[in-house]
ZAKE-381190 format. One record per residue (C-alpha): x, y, z; residue number from 1; residue in one letter. Coordinates in Angstrom, 3 decimals, padded with zeros to 6 digits. Example, Ala and Ser with C-alpha at 12.3 -4.5 7.8 and 13.67 -1.06 7.14 Angstrom:
// ZAKE-381190
- 012.300 -004.500 007.800 1 A;
- 013.670 -001.060 007.140 2 S;
END
This chain:
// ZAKE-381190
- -003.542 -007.974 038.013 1 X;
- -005.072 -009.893 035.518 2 X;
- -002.645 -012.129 033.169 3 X;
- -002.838 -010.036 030.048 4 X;
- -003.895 -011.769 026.889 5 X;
- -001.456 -010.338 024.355 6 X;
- -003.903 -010.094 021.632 7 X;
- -003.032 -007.953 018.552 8 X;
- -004.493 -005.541 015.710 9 X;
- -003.271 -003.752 013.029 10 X;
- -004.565 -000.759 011.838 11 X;
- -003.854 000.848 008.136 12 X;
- -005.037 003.913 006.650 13 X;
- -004.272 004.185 002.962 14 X;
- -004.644 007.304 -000.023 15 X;
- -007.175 006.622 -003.031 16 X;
- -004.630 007.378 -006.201 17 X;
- -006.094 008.042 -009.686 18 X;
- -004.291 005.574 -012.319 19 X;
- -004.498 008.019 -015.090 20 X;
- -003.537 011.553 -013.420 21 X;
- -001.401 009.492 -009.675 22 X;
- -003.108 012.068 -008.025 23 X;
- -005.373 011.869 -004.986 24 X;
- -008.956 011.436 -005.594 25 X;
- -010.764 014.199 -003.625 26 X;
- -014.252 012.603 -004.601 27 X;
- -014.390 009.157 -004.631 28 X;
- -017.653 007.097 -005.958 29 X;
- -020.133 006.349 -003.210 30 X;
- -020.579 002.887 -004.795 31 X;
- -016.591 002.226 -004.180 32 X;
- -016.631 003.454 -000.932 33 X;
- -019.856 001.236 -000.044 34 X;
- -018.742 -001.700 -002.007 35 X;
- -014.961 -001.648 000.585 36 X;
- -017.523 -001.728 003.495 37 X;
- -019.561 -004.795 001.994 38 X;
- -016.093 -006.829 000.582 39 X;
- -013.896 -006.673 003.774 40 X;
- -016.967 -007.132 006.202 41 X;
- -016.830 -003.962 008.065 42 X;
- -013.173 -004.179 008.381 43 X;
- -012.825 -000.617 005.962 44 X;
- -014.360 002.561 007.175 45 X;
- -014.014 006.134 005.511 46 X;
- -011.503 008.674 007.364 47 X;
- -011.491 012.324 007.610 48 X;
- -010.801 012.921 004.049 49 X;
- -012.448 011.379 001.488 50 X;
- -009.178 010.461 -000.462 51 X;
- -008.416 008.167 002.957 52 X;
- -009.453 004.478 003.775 53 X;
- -008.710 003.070 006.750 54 X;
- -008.717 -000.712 007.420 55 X;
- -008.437 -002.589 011.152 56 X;
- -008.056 -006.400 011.610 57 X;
- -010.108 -008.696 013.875 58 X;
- -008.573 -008.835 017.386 59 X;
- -005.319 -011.721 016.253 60 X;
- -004.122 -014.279 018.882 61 X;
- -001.003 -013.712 017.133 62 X;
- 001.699 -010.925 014.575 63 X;
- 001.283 -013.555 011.718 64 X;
- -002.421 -013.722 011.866 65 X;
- -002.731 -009.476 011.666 66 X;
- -000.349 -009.727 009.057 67 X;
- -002.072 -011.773 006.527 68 X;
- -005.357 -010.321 007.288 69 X;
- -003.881 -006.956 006.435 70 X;
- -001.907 -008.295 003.368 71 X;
- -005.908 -009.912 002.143 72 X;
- -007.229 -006.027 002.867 73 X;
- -005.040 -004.711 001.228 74 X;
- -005.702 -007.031 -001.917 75 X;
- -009.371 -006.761 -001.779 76 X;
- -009.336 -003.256 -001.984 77 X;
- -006.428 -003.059 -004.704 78 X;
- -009.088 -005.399 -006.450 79 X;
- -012.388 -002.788 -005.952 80 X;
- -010.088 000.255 -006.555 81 X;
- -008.942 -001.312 -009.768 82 X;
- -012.664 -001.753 -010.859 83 X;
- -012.869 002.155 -010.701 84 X;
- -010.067 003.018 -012.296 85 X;
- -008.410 003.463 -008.877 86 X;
- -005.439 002.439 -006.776 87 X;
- -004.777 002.418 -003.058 88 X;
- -000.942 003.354 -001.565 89 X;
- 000.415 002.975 001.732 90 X;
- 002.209 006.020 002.348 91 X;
- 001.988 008.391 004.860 92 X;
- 002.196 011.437 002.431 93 X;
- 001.614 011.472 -001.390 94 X;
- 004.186 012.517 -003.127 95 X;
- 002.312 015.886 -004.538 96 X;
- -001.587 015.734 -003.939 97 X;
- -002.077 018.965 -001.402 98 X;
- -004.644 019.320 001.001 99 X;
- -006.576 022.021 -000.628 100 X;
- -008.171 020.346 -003.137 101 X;
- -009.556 017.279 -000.673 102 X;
- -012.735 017.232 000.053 103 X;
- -014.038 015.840 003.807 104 X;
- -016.135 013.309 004.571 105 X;
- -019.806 014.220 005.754 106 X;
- -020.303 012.529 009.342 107 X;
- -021.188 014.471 012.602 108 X;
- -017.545 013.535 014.373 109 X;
- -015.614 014.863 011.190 110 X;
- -017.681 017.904 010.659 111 X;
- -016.900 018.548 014.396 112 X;
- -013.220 018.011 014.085 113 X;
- -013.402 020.363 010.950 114 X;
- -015.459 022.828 013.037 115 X;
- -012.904 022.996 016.426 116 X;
- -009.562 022.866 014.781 117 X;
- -009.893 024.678 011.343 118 X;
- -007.005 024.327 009.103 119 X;
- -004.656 022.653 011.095 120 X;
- -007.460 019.382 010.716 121 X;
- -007.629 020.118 007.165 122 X;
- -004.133 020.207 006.755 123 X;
- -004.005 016.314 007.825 124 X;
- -003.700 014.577 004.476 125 X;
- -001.447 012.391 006.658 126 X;
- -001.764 008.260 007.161 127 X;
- -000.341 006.163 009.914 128 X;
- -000.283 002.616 011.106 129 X;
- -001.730 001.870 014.806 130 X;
- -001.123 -001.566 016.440 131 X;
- -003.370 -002.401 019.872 132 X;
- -002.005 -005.335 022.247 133 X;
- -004.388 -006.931 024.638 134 X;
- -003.763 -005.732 028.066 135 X;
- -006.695 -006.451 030.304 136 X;
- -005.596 -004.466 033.601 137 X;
- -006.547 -001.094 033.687 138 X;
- -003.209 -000.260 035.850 139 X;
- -001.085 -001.996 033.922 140 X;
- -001.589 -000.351 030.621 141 X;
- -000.747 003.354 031.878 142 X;
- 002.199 001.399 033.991 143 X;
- 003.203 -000.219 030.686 144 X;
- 002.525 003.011 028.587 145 X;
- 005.178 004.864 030.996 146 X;
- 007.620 002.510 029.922 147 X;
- 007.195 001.766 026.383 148 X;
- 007.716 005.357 025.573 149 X;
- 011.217 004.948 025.606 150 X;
- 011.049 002.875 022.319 151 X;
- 008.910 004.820 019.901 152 X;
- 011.661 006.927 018.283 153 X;
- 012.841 003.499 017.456 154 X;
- 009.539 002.062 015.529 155 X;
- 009.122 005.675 014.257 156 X;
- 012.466 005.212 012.575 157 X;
- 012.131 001.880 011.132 158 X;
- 008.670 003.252 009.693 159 X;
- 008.966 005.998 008.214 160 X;
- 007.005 006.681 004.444 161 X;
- 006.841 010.551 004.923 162 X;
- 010.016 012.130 003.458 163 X;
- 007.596 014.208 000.079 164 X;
- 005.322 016.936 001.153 165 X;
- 003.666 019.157 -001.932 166 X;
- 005.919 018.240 -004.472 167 X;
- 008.995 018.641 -002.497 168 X;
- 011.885 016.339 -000.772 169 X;
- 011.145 017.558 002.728 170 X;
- 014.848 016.426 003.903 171 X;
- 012.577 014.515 006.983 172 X;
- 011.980 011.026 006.651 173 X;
- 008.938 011.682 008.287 174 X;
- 007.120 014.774 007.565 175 X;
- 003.814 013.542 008.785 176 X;
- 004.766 014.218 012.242 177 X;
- 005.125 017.595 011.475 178 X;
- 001.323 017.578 009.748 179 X;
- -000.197 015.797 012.669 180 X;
- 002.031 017.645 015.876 181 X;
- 000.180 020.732 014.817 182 X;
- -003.199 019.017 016.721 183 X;
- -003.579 019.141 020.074 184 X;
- -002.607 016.522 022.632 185 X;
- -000.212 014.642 020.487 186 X;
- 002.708 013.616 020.745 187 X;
- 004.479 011.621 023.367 188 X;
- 002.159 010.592 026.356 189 X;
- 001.802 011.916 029.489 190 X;
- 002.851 010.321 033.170 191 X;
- 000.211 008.984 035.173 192 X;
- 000.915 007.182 038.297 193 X;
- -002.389 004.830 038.246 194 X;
- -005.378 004.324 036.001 195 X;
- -007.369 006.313 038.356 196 X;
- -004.913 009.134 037.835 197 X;
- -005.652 009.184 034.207 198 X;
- -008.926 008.953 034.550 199 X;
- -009.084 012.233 036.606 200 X;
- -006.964 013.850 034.036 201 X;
- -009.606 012.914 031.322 202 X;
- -012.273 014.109 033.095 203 X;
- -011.038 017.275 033.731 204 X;
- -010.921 018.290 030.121 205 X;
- -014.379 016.744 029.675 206 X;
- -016.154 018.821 032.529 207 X;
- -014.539 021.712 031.251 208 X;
- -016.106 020.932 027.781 209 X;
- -012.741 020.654 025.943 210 X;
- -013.289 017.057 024.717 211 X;
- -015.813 014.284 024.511 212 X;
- -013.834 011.342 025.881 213 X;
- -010.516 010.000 025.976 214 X;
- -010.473 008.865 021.731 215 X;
- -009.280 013.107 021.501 216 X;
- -006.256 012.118 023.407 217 X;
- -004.200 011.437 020.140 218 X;
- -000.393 011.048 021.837 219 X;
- 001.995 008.372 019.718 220 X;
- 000.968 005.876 022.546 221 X;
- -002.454 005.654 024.542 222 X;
- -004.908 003.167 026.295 223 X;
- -007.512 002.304 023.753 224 X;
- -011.306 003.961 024.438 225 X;
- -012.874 000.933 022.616 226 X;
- -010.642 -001.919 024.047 227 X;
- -008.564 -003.164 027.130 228 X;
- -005.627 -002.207 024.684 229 X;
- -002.873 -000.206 024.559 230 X;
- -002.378 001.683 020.810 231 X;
- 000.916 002.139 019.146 232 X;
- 000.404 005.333 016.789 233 X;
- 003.836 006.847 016.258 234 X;
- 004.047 004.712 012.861 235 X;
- 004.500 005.728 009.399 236 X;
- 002.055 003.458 007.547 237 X;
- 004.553 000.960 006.087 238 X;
- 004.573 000.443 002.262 239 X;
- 005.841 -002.811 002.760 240 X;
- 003.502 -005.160 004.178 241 X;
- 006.228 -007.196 005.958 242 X;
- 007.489 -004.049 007.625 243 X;
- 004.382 -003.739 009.124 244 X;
- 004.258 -006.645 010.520 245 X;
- 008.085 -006.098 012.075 246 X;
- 007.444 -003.323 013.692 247 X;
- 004.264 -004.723 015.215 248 X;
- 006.235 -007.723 016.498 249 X;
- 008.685 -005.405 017.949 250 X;
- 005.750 -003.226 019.701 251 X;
- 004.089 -006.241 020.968 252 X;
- 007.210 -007.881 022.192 253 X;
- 008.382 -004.587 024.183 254 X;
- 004.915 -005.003 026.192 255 X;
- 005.402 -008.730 026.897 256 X;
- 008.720 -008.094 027.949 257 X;
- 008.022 -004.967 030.065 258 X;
- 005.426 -007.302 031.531 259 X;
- 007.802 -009.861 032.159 260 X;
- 009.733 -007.113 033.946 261 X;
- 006.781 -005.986 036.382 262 X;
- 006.130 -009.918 037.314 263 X;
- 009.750 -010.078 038.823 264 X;
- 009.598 -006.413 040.360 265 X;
- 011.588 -004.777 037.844 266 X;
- 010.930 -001.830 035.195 267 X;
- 012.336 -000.237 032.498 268 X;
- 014.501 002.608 033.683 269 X;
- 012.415 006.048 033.001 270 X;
- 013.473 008.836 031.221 271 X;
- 012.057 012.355 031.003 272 X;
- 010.286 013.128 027.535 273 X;
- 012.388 015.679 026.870 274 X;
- 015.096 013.371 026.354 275 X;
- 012.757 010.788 024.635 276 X;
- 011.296 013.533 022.401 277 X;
- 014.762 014.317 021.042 278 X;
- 014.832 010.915 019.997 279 X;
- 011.622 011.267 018.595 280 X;
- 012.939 014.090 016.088 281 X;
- 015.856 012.439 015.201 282 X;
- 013.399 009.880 013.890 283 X;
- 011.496 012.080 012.304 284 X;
- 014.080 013.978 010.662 285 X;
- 016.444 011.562 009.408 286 X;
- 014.762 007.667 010.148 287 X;
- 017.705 005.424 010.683 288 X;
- 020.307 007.109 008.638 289 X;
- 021.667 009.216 012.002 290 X;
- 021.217 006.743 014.853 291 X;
- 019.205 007.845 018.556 292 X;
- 020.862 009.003 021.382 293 X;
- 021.075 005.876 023.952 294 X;
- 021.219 007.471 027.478 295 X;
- 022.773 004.646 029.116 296 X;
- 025.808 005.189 027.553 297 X;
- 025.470 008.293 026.840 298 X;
- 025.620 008.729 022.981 299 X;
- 024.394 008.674 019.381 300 X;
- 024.422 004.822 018.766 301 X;
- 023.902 003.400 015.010 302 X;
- 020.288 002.269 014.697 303 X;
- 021.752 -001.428 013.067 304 X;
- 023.331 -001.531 016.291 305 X;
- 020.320 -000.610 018.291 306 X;
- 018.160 -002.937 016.175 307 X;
- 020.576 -006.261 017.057 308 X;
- 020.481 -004.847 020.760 309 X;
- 016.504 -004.469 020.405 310 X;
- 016.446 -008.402 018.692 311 X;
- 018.411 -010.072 021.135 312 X;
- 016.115 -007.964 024.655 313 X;
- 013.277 -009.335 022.868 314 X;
- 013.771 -012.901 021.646 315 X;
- 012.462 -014.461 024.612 316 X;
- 009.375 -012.524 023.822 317 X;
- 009.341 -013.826 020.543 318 X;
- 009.463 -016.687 020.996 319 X;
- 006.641 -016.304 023.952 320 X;
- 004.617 -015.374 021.369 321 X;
- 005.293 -017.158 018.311 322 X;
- 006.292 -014.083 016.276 323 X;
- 010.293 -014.656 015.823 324 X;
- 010.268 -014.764 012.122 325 X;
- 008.552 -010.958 012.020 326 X;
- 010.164 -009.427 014.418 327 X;
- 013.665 -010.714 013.221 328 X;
- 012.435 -008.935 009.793 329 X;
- 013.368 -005.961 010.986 330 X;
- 017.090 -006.227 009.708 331 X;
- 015.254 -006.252 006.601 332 X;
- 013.987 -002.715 006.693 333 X;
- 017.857 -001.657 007.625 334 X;
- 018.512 -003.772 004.409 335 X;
- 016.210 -002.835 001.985 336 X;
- 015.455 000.854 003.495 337 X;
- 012.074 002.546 004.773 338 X;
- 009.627 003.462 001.739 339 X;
- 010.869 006.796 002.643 340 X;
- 014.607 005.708 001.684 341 X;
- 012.900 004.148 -001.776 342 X;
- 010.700 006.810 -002.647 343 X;
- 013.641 009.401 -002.428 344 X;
- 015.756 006.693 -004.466 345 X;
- 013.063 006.342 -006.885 346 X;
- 012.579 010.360 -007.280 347 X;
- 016.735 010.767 -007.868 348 X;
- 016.759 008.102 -010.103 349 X;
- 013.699 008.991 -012.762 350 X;
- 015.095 012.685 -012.383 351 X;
- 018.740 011.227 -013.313 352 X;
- 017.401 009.628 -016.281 353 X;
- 015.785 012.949 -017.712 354 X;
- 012.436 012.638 -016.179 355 X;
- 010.901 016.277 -015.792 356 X;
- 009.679 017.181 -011.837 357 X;
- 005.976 015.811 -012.496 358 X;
- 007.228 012.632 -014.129 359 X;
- 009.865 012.002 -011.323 360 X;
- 006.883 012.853 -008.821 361 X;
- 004.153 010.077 -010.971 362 X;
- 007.073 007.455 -010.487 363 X;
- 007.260 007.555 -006.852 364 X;
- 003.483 007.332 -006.789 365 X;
- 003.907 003.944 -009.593 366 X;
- 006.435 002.542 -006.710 367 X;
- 004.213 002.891 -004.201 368 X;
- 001.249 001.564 -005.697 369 X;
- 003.256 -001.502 -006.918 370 X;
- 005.274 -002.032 -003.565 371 X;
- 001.909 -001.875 -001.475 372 X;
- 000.205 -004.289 -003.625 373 X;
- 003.016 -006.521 -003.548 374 X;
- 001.738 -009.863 -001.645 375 X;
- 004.102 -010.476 001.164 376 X;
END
């Protein structure tokens, strides 16, 4: 088993507001769209809909290193939208833009993905945050990926930037989940007992002409197609920078400390994903405000408390890998709230004050664009 390297990248995806109307811009320029390739040297690429950007880092020897590269993306593009009378937000819903009036993006693999799923691809006016850790053994990513399940109702939670769908308070924290679960082969990951095992599974579904490759498999936590990685995708795009950055510490971390784990012929005690998945929902449905289930004990446990239990089974990790000071951030999300908790405040608040539904909708969309701008 080769040592693994522990290498990290973050990656964004982001909606194109209008300054003038806050609404999604179905159509952007081609000039804007070219000029984000040229600026962040390749780094930005176009997504599914044209009102999407995504962004990925270099491969990062360390959390700190991602985190200011994606804190300099994010003001680059802030910059070039700016130029077009243009902003970019890090949310994973807008707070009223709807689906309908998008327009896709013209390449072969999205006019494909339009072509086999219909409207439930169409409906994904949806934005996450994915974070790949170096792993370089084949085995030891789908042993790792068995076991890191267990935590990503807890990232979910501490991420979520979801909680507006169509002009409406959802009541979920995340309501992207929702959105994306309607695709195929999401969700939580399947069991495999080896690399060779997966492998099989894979290639079942591409002799049988179901899928291309393994990059269709789009569960909350996979091996990487493009690099000896394993990719964290349960994640809300943060609004906050700095959350970001937490919760990829604490993704990171879990793998180093799984590894840890394996190297002295221990694991992280399994559980079935139908317990895990209700876990999941309680994420999705009410972030941190409810607390998960822990199965040890055998009850619905405060997420604070959860988080302090999380911080102190990782700190050796942490310190391992030089990322204490992000992944101790965390008690700031349970501080300052998810953008979900702050977009909800910010929607009760302008309506309080006499703001009519569309104004009280325009000033979650100011927050946002202010709060993901915001250089931390």
């Amino acid at each position: 088993m080769t040592e693994p390297s522990f290498t990290i990248g973050i990656e964004e995806e982001y909606l194109l507001v209008d300054l003038e109307t806050r609404d999604l811009v179905a159509q952007p320029p081609a000039e804007l769209l070219a000029e984000g390739v040229a600026r962040t040297d390749g780094r930005m690429t176009t997504e599914f809909l044209q009102s999407q950007l995504e962004v990925g880092t270099r491969k990062c020897a360390s959390v700190s290193e991602a985190a200011a590269e994606i804190v300099e993306l994010r003001s680059v593009l802030s910059d070039l939208a700016g130029e077009y009378g243009n902003a970019i937000v890090a949310a994973s819903t807008h707070p009223f833009g709807t689906w309908e009036s998008q327009e896709l993006t013209s390449s072969e693999r999205y006019q494909k993905l339009d072509q086999d799923h219909q409207v439930v691809a169409r409906r994904m006016l949806i934005c996450g945050m994915h974070v790949h850790v170096g792993l370089d053994d084949d085995d030891l990513r789908i042993d790792l990926m068995r076991q890191a399940s267990y935590f990503l109702p807890h990232i979910l939670a501490l991420s979520t930037s979801s909680p507006f769908w169509y002009g409406s308070n959802t009541g979920l924290r995340s309501y992207r989940l929702t959105v994306f679960d309607g695709m195929p082969r999401t969700g939580l990951p399947e069991v495999f007992e080896s690399w060779s095992d997966f492998q099989r599974h894979v290639k079942a579904l591409i002799d049988a002409g179901v899928i291309e490759d393994a990059s269709k498999l789009w569960w909350d936590l996979r091996p990487s197609i493009r690099y000896p990685t394993l990719e964290m995708r349960i994640a809300d795009v943060c609004t906050t920078a700095a959350h970001g950055a937490s919760l990829a510490a604490i993704f990171q971390c879990v793998l180093w400390m799984l590894y840890e784990l394996k190297r002295n012929n221990q694991r992280w005690r399994g559980y079935s994903n139908m317990l895990v998945q209700e876990n999941r929902w309680r994420a999705q449905r009410y972030g941190f405000d409810a607390g998960l289930i822990d199965f040890g004990v055998g009850a619905i446990v405060p997420i604070a408390d959860l988080v302090e239990e999380i911080l102190e089974l990782l700190g050796p990790a942490a310190d391992a890998l030089g990322c204490v000071d992000e992944l101790t951030g965390a008690r700031d999300i349970l501080v300052t709230g998810t953008s979900a908790h702050r977009q909800v405040a910010v929607h009760e608040a302008s309506t309080a004050e006499g703001a009519g539904p569309d104004e009280a909708l325009r000033a979650i969309v100011d927050f946002l664009i202010e709060e993901t701008n915001r250089p931390t």
